[in-house]
matplotlib code that plots the C-alpha trace (Angstrom):
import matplotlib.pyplot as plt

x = [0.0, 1.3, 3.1, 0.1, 1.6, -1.1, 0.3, 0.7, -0.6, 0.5, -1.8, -3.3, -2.5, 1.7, 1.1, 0.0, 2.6, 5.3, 4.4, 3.8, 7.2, 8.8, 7.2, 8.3, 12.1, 11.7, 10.4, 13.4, 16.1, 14.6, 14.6, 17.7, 19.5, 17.7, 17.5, 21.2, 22.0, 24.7, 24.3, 23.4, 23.3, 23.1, 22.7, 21.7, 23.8, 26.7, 27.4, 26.3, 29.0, 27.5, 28.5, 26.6, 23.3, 24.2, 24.4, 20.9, 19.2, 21.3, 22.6, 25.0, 21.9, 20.7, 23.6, 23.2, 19.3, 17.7, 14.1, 15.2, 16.6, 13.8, 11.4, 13.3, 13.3, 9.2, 10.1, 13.3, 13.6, 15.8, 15.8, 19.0, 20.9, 20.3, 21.1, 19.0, 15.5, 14.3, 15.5, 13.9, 14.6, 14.0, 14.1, 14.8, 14.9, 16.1, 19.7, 19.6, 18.8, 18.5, 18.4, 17.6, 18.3, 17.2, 20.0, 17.9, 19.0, 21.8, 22.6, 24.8, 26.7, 29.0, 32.0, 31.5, 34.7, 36.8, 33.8, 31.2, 27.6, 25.3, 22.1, 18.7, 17.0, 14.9, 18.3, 17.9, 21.4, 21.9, 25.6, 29.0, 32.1, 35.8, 36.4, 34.9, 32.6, 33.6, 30.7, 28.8, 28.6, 29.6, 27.8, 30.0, 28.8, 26.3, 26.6, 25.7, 24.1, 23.0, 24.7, 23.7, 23.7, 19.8, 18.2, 17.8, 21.0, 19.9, 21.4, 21.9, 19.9, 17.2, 16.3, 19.9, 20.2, 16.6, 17.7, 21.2, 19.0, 16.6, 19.9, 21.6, 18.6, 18.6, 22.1, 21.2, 18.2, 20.4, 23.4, 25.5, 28.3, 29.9, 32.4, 30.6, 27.7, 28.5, 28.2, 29.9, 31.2, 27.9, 26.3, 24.3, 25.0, 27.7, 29.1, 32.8, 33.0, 36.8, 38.5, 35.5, 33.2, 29.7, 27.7, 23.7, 22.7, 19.9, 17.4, 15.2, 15.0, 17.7, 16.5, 16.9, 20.2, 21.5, 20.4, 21.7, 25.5, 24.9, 24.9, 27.6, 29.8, 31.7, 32.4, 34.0, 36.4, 39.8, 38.9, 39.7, 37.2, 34.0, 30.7, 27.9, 24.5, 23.0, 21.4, 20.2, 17.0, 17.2, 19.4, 22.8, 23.3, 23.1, 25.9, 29.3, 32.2, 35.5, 38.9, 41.1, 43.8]
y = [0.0, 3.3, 6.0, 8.7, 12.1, 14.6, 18.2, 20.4, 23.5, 27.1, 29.1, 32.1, 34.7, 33.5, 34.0, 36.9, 37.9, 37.0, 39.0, 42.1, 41.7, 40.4, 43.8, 46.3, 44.9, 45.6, 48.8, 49.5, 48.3, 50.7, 53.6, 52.7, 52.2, 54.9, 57.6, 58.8, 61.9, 62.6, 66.4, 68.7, 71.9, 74.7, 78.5, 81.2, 81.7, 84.6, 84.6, 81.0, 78.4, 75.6, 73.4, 75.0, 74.7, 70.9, 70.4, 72.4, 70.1, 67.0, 65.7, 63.3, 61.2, 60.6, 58.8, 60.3, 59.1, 62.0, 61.0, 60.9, 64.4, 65.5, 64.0, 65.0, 68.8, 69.5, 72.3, 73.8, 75.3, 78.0, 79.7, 78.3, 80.6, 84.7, 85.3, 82.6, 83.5, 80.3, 77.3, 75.5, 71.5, 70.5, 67.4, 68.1, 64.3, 61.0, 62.4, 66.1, 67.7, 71.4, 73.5, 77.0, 79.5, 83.0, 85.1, 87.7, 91.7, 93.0, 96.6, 98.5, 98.4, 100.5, 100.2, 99.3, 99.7, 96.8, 95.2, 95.6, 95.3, 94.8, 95.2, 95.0, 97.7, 98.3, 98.5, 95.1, 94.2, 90.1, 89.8, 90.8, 90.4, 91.4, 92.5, 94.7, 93.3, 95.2, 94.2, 96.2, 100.6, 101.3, 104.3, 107.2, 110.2, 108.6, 108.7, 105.3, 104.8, 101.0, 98.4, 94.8, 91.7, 91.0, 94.3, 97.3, 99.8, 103.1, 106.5, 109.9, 111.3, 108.8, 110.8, 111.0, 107.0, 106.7, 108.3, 106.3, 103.1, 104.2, 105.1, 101.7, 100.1, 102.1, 101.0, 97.3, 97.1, 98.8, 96.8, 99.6, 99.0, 102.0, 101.7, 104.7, 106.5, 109.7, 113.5, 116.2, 119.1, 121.2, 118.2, 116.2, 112.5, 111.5, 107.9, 107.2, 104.7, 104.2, 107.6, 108.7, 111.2, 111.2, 114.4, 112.8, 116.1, 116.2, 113.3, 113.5, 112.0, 109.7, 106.6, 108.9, 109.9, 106.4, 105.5, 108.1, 107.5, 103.6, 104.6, 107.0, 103.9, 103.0, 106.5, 107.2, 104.0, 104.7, 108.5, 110.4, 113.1, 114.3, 113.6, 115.8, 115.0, 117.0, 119.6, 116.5, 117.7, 114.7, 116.9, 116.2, 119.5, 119.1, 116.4, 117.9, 115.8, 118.1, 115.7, 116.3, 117.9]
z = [0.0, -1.2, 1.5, 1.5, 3.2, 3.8, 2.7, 5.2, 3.8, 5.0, 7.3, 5.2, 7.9, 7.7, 3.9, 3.9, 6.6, 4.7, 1.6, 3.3, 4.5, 1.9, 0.1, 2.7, 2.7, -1.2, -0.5, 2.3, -0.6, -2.9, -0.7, 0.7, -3.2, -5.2, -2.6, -2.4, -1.6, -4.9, -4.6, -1.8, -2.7, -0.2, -1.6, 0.2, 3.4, 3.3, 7.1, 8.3, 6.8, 4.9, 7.7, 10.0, 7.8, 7.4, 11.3, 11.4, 9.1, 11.0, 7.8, 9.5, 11.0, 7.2, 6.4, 3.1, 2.2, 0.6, 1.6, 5.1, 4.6, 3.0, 5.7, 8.9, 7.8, 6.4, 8.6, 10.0, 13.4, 12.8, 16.5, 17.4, 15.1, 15.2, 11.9, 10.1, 9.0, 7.4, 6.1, 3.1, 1.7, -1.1, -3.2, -6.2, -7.7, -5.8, -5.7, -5.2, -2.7, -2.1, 0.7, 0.6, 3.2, 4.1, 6.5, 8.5, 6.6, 8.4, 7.1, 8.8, 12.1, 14.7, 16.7, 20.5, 22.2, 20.8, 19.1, 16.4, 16.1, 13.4, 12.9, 10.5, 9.2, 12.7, 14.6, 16.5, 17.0, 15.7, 15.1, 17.3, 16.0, 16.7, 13.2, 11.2, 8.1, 4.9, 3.1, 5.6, 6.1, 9.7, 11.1, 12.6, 14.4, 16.3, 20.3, 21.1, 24.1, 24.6, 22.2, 23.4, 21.5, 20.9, 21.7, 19.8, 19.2, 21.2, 20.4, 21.9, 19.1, 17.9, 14.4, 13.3, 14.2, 11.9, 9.2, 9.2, 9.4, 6.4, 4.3, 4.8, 4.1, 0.7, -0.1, 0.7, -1.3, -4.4, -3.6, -3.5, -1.0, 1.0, 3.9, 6.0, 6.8, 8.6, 9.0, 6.7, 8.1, 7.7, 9.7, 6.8, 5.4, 4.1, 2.5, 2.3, -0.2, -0.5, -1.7, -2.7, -0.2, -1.2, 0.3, 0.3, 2.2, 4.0, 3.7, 1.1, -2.2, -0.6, -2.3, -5.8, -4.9, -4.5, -7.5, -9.4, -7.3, -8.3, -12.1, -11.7, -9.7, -13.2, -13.4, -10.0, -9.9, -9.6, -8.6, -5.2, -4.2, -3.4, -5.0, -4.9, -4.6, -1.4, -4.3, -6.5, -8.2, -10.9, -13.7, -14.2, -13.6, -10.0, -9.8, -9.3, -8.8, -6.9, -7.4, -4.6, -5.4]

ax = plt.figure().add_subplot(projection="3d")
ax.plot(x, y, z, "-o")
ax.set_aspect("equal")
plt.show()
C-alpha cells in the first residue's frame, strides 16, 4: 500500500505575513538604493557656513538618504541661530537635494569699544564680532548709548540713528556698498566709499540719490574726491564731482 503524506498546507494569515514583509524589505532596498544623496546643494547663506546649515538640518543622522533628509526637515527650526530667517529642503529628484536658506537683513553696524555690532533695518542688534565686516557701512557720528547683542541699538539722538538706518537700508536694497555712513562738516550725510566722499545732504530723495550714485559707480572708480549730490534735483546738472587735489 502506497506511503500517502497529507500536505501540510501554510496558514493564510503567515502567507499573507510574509508578503507584506517580503514587500516592505523591497520597499526599504529601494529607498535605501535609489535615494542617495549625490548632490546637496546649499545656496543662500553669506554669514552662516554651509556646515553650519548641514548640522541644522542634521545631515550626519541621514547617512546620506535624501528622503530621510527631505522628511526630517518638512520644517526647519531656525531659533538656534540669530542670523538665520528660514530654512527650506528641497528634493529636487532621488539624488539632489537642495536647501535653501534666508539670512535675517543685516545693514549697517557700529564700533562698540573693541567690538562691532550689526544690525537689521529696525536697529535690532543680531551679530558681534571682533572685526569689522567690509561688506557692511559702519555708522560714525552717532553717540551710542545701549549696544547689546539682541536688543535694539539706542542713540543719543534717535532721528539721526533713523535716518542712518533708512539710508543703509537704501544702499542694501540697491546693492550699493559703501564703507561709512556719517556726518559732513555742515552736519548732513555722508558715504565714504573708499577715496570717494559722497555728500547725500539732507534726507530727502535719498533713495533717488543712490540711484543716481549707483549709475555713476563705473564712473567714479579709480577717482579720489568728493561727490555731490546734497542739491540732487534729478538733472545732471546738480551732480558735481570736486577731485582732490
Amino acid at each position: 500500500m502506497a506511503d500517502v503524506r497529507e500536505e501540510k498546507r501554510m496558514n493564510p494569515a503567515l502567507r499573507v505575513l510574509i508578503t507584506l514583509l517580503v514587500l516592505l524589505l523591497g520597499a526599504a532596498a529601494v529607498v535605501l538604493l535609489l535615494f542617495r544623496v549625490d548632490e546637496l546643494m546649499i545656496n543662500g547663506n553669506r554669514r552662516v557656513t554651509s556646515e553650519e546649515i548641514q548640522s541644522l538640518i542634521h545631515y550626519d543622522e541621514c547617512h546620506g538618504n535624501s528622503l530621510m533628509l527631505w522628511l526630517m526637515n518638512r520644517e526647519v527650526d531656525v531659533s538656534s541661530n540669530d542670523l538665520l530667517q528660514s530654512v527650506e529642503v528641497r528634493l529636487e529628484d532621488p539624488r539632489t537635494v537642495n536647501v535653501r536658506v534666508e539670512e535675517q537683513l543685516l545693514v549697517g553696524g557700529v564700533q562698540n569699544g573693541s567690538k562691532y555690532v550689526y544690525f537689521n533695518e529696525n536697529g535690532l542688534i543680531l551679530l558681534e564680532t571682533e572685526a569689522a565686516d567690509d561688506k557692511l557701512p559702519l555708522m560714525e557720528g552717532l553717540t551710542v548709548e545701549g549696544a547689546e547683542f539682541g536688543d535694539y541699538i539706542k542713540a543719543a539722538d534717535e532721528d539721526m540713528l533713523e535716518d542712518m538706518l533708512e539710508i543703509a537700508l537704501i544702499l542694501e536694497e540697491s546693492e550699493v556698498q559703501a564703507e561709512k555712513i556719517g556726518l559732513a562738516e555742515d552736519g548732513r550725510y555722508m558715504l565714504t566709499m573708499g577715496n570717494v566722499r559722497v555728500q547725500l545732504g539732507r534726507n530727502i530723495y535719498m533713495s533717488e540719490k543712490i540711484s543716481e550714485l549707483k549709475g555713476l559707480l563705473p564712473e567714479l572708480e579709480g577717482l579720489s574726491g568728493v561727490l555731490h549730490l546734497e542739491e540732487y534735483d534729478a538733472t545732471k546738472d546738480s551732480i558735481i564731482f570736486r577731485k582732490d587735489s
